[in-house]
C-alpha positions in Angstrom: 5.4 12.0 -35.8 6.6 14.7 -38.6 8.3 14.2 -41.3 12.6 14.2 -41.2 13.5 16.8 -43.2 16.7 17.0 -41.6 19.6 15.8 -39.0 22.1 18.6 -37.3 24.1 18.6 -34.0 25.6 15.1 -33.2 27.1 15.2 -29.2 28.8 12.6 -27.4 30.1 12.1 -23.6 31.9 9.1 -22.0 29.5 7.2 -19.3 31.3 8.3 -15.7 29.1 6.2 -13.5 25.7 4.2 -13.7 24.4 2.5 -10.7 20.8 1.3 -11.4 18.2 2.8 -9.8 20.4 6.0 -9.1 20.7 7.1 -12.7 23.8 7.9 -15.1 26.2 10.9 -14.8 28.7 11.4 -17.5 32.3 13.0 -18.1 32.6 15.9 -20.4 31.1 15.9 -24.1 31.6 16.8 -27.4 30.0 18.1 -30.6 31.4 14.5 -32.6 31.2 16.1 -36.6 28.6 17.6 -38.9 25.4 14.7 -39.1 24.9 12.9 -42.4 22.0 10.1 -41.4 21.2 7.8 -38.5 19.3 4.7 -38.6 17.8 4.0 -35.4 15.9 0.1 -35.1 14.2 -0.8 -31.9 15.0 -4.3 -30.8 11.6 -5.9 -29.2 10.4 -9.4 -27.6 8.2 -9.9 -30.2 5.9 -12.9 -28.3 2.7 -14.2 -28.9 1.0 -16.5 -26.0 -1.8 -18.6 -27.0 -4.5 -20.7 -25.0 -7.4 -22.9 -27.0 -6.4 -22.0 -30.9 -6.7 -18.3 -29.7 -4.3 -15.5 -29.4 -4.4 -14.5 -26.0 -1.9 -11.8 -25.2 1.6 -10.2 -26.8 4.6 -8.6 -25.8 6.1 -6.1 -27.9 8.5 -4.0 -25.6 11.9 -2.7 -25.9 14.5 -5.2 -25.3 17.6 -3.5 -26.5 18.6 -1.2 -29.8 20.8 -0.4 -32.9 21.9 2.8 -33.6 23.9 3.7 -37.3 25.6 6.9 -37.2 27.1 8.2 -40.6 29.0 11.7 -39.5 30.8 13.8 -41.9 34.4 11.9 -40.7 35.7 11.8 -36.7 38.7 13.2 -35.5 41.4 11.8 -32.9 40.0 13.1 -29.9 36.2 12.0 -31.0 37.8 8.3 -31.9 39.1 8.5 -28.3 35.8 9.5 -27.1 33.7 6.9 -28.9 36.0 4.2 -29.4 38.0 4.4 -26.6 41.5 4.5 -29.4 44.4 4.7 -26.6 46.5 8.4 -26.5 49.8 6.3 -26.3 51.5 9.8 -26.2 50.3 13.6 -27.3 50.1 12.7 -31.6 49.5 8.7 -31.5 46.2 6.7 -31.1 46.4 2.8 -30.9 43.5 0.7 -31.8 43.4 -2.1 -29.2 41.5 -5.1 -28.3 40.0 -3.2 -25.6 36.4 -3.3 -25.3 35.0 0.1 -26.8 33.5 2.6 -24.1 29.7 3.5 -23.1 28.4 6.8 -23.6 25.8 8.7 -24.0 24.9 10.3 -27.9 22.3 12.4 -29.2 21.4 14.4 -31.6 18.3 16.8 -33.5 16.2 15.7 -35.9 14.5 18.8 -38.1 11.2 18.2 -38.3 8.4 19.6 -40.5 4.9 19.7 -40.4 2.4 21.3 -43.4 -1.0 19.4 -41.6 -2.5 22.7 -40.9 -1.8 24.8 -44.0 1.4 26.8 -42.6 4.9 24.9 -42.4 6.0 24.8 -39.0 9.4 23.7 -38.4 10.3 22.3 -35.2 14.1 20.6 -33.8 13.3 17.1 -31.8 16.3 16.5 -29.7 17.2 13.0 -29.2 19.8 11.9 -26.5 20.5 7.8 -25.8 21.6 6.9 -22.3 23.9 4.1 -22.9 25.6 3.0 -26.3 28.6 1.4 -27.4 29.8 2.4 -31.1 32.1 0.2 -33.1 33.5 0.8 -36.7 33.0 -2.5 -38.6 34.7 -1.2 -41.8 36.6 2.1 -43.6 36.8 2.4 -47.3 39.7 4.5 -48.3 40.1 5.0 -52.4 42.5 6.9 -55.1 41.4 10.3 -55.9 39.6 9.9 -59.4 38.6 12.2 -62.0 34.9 11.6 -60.5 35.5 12.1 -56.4 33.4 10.2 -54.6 33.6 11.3 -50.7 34.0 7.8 -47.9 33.1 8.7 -44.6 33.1 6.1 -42.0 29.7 4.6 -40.2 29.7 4.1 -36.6 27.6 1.0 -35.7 25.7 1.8 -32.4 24.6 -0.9 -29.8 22.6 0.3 -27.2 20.7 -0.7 -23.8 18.6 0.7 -21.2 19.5 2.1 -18.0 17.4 2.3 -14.9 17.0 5.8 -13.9 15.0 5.6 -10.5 13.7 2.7 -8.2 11.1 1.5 -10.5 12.9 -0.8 -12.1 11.9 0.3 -15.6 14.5 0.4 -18.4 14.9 3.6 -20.6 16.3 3.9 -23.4 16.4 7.4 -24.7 14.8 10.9 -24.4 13.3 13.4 -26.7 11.7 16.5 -26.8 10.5 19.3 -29.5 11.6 22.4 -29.6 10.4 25.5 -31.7 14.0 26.7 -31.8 17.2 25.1 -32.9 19.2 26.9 -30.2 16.7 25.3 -27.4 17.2 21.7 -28.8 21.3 22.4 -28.9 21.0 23.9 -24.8 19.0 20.4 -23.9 21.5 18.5 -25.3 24.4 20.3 -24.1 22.6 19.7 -20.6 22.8 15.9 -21.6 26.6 15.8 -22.1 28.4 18.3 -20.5 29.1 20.6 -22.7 29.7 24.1 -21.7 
C-alpha cells in the first residue's frame, strides 16, 4: 500500500436487487458531497485452534465491516438516498422508524508513492457492495466569533454479497488508476451514474 494523501469523489446508489450467487444490480446513483475522511475497520473471526499445548491453525477472515463517512454535509435527496428519509410530498422529508436502505458507496483514495525517487500519484477507487449508513448523532451550535464548522458522520455497516456460484463473500472492490478521471468513470460504472 501507498500512503493517503487524499480522499475525493464519494458516490452512492440504492441496492435494486441481490440474489446470491447472481450478483447485485443497483438503481441510479449519486455524487453524495465533497469527502472529508473515512474510517474503514475490517471485522474478522479472529480464532485460534489448539491441539497438545500447540497452536495449530487460525482463522482471520472477513466476517463483516464498519465503514465512517464524514462528507462535507448531505442534502435532501442524498438523506433519501442513504437513509431512506420518506418524500412525504415535493419539500418535506420524514425521519421514520423504517429500517435504513442498502446500497452500494465508494469512493477514491489519492495515493502517493516517493519509493523510487520520482512522486507518482495514483487514484485507488474503492466501491462497497452492500452497506447500511445510519446517523447516530448531529451537533448543531450558535455562530461564535470563532466558527467552528459541524458536519454530520455517517456510520456505515456493511456485509458481503455473493457475486457468482462459489459461494465466496465479497466485500468491496478496488483498483488504481494513473488518472483521476479513470478512477471517477469506474465508479460511475459502479453506481449508475451517467
Amino acid at each position: 500500500m501507498k500512503p493517503n494523501v487524499g480522499m475525493v469523489y464519494p458516490v452512492c446508489a440504492p441496492l435494486a436487487t441481490y440474489t446470491p450467487g447472481t450478483g447485485v444490480t443497483y438503481g441510479t446513483g449519486c455524487v453524495v458531497a465533497e469527502a472529508r475522511s473515512a474510517t474503514l475497520n475490517w471485522n474478522r473471526a479472529d480464532g485460534e485452534f489448539y491441539g497438545d499445548d500447540a497452536l495449530l491453525d487460525t482463522e482471520n477472515g472477513i466476517l463483516s465491516y464498519t465503514l465512517d463517512f464524514e462528507p462535507t454535509g448531505l442534502s435532501d435527496a442524498v438523506r433519501h438516498t442513504l437513509l431512506g428519509e420518506e418524500i412525504a410530498n415535493t419539500s418535506e422529508y420524514y425521519i421514520t422508524d423504517n429500517d435504513v436502505p442498502e446500497v452500494g458507496f465508494g469512493y477514491v483514495r489519492v495515493m502517493r508513492d516517493n519509493s523510487s525517487g520520482t512522486v507518482v500519484t495514483t487514484y485507488e477507487a474503492w466501491w462497497f457492495y452492500k452497506v447500511k449508513f445510519g446517523v447516530n448523532n448531529e451537533e448543531t451550535r450558535t455562530k461564535e466569533s470563532t466558527i467552528e464548522w459541524r458536519t454530520p458522520t455517517l456510520s456505515g455497516k456493511g456485509t458481503g454479497v455473493q457475486l457468482d456460484s462459489t459461494g465466496k463473500l465479497t466485500f468491496a472492490v478496488h483498483e488504481s488508476f494513473n488518472s483521476l478521471s479513470d478512477a471517477k468513470a469506474f465508479l460511475k460504472t459502479k453506481a449508475g451514474i451517467t
